[in-house]
N, C-alpha and C positions, 0 to 999 in steps of 0.2 A: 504494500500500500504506500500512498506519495501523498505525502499532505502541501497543502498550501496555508503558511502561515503569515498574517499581515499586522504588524505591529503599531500602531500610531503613537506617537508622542505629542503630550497635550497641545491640544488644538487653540487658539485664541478667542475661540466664541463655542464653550463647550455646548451649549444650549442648540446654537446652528448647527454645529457638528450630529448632534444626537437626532434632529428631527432628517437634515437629510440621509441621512444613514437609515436611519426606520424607513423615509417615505421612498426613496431614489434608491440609493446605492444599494441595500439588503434585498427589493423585488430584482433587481438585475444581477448579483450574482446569483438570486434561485436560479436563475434561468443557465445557468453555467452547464454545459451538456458534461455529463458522465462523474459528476459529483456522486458520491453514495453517501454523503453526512455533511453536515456544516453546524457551525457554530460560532459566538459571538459573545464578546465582553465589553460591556459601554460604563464609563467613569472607576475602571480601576484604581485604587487608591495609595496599594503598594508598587514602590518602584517605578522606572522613569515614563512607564506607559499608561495614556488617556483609554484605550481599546485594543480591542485584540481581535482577531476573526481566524476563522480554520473551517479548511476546507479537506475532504480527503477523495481521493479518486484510485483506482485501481492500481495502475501504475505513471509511471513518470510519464509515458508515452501519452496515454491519458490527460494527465494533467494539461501535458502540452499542447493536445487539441485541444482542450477546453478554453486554454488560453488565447491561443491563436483565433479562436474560432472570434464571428463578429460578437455574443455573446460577451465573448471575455476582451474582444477589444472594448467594446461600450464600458465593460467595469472598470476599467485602466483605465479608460478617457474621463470616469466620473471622478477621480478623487483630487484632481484639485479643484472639484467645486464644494469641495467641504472639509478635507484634510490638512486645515494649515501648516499645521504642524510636519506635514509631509506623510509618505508612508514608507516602514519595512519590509519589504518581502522576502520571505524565505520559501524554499523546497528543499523538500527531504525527504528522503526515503525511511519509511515508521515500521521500527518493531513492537511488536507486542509481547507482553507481562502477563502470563496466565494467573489471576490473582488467587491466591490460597485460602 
């Protein structure tokens, strides 16, 4: 499994940030083809980051369409209309911890 991990560092108007996030940017990565889970952290309090978002898809190959795809170009094109603060992007390849 390949997750996509997107970090924000606090934004200048945490308030704008929160609403487009909800109304814009969160309906347009549902739409990310070949996702199988997603999730989301808004006003994190510990440590340097405003939010957080994760995304997981089968393999990197995967990921990669989903990125490429218009899909995942619109998501790219949305974040500086709300991420002042910029964004982190990570991928990586996830193992799993069969819990006890």
């Amino acid at each position: 499994m390949h997750r996509l991990l997107v970090l924000y560092p606090p934004p200048v108007d945490p308030g704008a940030f929160e609403r487009h996030y909800r109304e814009v940017h969160l309906p347009l990565a549902a739409r990310l083809p070949g996702a199988s889970g997603m999730s989301f952290a808004l006003g994190i309090e510990d440590g340097p980051y405003f939010a957080a978002f994760q995304a997981d898809f089968a393999s990197g190959e995967a990921l990669g369409a989903a990125m490429g795809s218009p899909e995942g170009r619109a998501v790219e094109a949305d974040v500086p209309n709300y991420a002042s603060g910029g964004a982190i992007v990570l991928t990586f390849e996830v193992e799993e911890v069969a819990p006890r």
